[in-house]
C-alpha positions as CSV (number, residue, x, y, z in Angstrom):
1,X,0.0,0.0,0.0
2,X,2.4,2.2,0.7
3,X,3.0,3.2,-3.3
4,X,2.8,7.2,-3.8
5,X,-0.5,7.4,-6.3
6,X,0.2,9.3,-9.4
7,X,-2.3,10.9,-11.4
8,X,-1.7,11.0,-15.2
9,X,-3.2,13.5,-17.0
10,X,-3.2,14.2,-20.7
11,X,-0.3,15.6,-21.9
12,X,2.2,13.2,-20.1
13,X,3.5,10.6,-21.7
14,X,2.7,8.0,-19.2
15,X,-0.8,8.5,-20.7
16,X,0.4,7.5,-23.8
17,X,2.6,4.5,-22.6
18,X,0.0,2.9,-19.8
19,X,-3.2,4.0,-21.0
20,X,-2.7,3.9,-25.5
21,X,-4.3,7.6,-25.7
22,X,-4.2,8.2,-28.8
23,X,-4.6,12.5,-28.5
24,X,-1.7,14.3,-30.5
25,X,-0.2,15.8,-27.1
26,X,-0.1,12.5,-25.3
27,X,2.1,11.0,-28.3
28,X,3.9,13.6,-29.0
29,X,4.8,13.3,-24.8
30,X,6.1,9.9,-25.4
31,X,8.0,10.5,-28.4
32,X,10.3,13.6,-26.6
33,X,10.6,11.1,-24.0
34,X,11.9,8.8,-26.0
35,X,13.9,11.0,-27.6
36,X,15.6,11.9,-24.0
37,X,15.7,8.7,-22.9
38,X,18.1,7.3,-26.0
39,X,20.2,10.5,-25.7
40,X,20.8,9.6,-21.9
41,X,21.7,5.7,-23.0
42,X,24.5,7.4,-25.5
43,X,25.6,9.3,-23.3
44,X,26.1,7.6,-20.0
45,X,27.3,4.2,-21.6
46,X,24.1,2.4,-21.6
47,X,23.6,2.3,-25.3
48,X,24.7,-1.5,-26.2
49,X,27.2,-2.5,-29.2
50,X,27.9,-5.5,-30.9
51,X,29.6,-8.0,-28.9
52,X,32.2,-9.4,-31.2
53,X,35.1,-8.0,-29.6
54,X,34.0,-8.1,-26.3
55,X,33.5,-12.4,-26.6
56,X,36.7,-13.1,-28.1
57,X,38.3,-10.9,-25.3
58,X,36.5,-12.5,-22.6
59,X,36.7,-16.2,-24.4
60,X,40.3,-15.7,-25.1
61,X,41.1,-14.8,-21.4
62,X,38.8,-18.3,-20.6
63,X,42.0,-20.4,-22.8
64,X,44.5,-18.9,-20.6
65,X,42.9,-20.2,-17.3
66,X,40.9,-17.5,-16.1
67,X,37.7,-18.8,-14.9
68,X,34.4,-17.3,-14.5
69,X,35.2,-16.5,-10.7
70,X,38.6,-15.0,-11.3
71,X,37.2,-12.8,-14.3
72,X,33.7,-12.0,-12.2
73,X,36.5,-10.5,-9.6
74,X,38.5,-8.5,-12.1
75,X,35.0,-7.0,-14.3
76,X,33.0,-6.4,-10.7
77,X,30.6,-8.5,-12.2
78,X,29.2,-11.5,-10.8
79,X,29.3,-14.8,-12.7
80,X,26.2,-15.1,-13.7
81,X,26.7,-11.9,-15.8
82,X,30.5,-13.2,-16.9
83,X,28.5,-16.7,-18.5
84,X,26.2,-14.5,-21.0
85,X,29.6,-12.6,-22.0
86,X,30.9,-15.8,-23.7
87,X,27.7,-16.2,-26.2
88,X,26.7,-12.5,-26.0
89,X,25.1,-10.9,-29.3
90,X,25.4,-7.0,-28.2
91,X,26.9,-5.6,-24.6
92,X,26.5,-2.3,-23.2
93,X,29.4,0.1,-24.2
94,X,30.6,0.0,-20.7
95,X,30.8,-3.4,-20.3
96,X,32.4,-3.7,-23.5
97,X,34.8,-1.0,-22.1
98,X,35.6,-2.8,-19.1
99,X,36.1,-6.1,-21.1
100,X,38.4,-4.1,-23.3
101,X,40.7,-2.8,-19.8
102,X,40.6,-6.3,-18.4
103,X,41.8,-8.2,-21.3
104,X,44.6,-5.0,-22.5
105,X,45.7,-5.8,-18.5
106,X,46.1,-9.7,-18.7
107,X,46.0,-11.1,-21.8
108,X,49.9,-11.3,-21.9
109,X,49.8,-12.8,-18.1
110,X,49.0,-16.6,-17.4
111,X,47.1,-16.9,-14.2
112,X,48.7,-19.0,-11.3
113,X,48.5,-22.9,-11.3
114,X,45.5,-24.3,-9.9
115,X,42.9,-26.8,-10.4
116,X,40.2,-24.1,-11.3
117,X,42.7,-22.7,-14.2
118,X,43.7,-25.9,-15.5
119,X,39.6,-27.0,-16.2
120,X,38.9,-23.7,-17.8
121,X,41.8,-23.9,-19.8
122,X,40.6,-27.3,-21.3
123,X,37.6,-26.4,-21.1
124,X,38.1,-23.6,-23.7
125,X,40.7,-25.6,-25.3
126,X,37.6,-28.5,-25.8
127,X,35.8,-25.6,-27.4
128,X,37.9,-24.1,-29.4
129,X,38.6,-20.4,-28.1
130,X,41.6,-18.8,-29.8
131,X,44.2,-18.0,-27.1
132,X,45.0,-14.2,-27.1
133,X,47.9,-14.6,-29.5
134,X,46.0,-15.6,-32.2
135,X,44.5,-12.5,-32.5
136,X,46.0,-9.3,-33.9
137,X,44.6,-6.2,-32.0
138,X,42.9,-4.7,-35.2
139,X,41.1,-8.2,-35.6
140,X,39.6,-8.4,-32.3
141,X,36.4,-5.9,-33.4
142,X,36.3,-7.1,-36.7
143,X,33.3,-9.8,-37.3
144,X,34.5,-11.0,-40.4
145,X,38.6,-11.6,-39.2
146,X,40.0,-15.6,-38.1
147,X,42.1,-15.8,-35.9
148,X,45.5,-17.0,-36.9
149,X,46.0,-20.4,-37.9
150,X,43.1,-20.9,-39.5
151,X,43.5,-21.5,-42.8
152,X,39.7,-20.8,-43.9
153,X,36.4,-20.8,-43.1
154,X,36.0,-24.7,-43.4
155,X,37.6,-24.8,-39.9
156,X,34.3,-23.5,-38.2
157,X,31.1,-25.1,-38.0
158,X,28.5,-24.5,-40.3
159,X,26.9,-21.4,-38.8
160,X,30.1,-19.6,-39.0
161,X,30.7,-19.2,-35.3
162,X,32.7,-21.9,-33.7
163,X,35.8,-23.9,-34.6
164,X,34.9,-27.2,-35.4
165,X,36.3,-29.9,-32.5
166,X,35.9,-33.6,-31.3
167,X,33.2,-32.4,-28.8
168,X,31.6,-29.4,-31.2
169,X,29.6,-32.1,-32.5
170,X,26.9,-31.7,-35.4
171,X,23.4,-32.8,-35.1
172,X,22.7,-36.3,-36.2
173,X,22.4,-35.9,-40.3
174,X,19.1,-36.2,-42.2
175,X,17.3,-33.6,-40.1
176,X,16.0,-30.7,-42.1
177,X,17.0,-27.0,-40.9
178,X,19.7,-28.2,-37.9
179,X,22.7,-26.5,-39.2
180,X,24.6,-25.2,-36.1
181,X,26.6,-27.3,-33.6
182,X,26.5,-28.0,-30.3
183,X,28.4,-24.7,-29.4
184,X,25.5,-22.6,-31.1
185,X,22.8,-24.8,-29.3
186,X,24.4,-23.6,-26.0
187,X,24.7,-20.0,-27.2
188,X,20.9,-20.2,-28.3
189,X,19.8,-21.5,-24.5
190,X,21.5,-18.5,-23.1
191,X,20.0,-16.1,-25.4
192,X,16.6,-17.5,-24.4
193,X,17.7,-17.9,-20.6
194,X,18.3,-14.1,-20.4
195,X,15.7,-12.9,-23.3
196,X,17.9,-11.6,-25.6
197,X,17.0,-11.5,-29.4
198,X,19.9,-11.2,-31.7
């Protein structure tokens, strides 16, 4: 009960948004506040980018050891948000920012021996993540750039997005439409987990 009760009166653009008024003043209300509320996103970091970059970053640091706890710590994220980073579509510049820092700051630093860093290396290694020296600087941003030692695009899988391994296994053949791998299946779980549709 305790809620302060607001009365919306034409004009406002909460009229518009809650109540679908269709008079001129109440839409044009909701467009300027649109309008406001994508130049605050640009401006404070909120807008979101494509996540390209920001993936192979955080997927590269993953074959060197660092596990989802160790890179929750150095992002301030928890790990929860550091899972949706590996099969992200489009982060928020900040995060990509910070992803960016973080990766400039360790990719040429191995973390120390431990159990933890030896199963997330393999892990990745399983998966095929490029290590950080398989990417030039330049190439990191670029959607369209291998990583080197590939030779072509016939070393990824047939959506284009992961290297093809022993556990990156296809679907079973004969089914119609089931083109990605295992890798994109997991990618495509996330994306539904956390509602995202790119």
């Amino acid at each position: 009960m305790g809620g302060r009760l607001v009365t919306i009166t034409h004009g406002d653009w909460r009229c518009y948004s809650r109540n679908r008024c269709a008079r001129p003043e109440c839409r044009a209300a909701w467009s300027q506040y649109q309008k406001r509320w994508k130049r605050r996103r640009e401006t404070t970091g909120y807008a979101t980018v494509d996540a390209t970059g920001t993936v192979r970053r955080i997927r590269a640091l993953a074959r060197l050891g660092y596990s989802r706890t160790a890179l929750a710590r150095l992002l301030e994220r928890d790990e929860s948000t550091v899972r949706q980073l590996y099969y992200a579509n489009r982060v928020t510049r900040e995060t990509a920012r910070r992803v960016a820092a973080v990766y400039d700051r360790y990719a040429m630093t191995v973390p120390p021996a431990s159990g933890a860093v030896t199963q997330t290396r393999d892990r990745a290694a399983a998966k095929g993540w490029p290590p950080p020296l398989a990417w030039d600087d330049e190439d990191l941003d670029n959607p369209t750039a291998l990583p080197k030692g590939l030779l072509n695009r016939a070393d990824y899988c047939k959506a284009g997005r992961h290297l093809k391994t022993d556990s990156n296994a296809y679907y079973p053949p004969g089914r119609p439409g089931q083109r990605h791998c295992s890798d994109c299946r997991a990618e495509r779980k996330v994306r539904i987990r956390t509602g995202s549709r790119s």
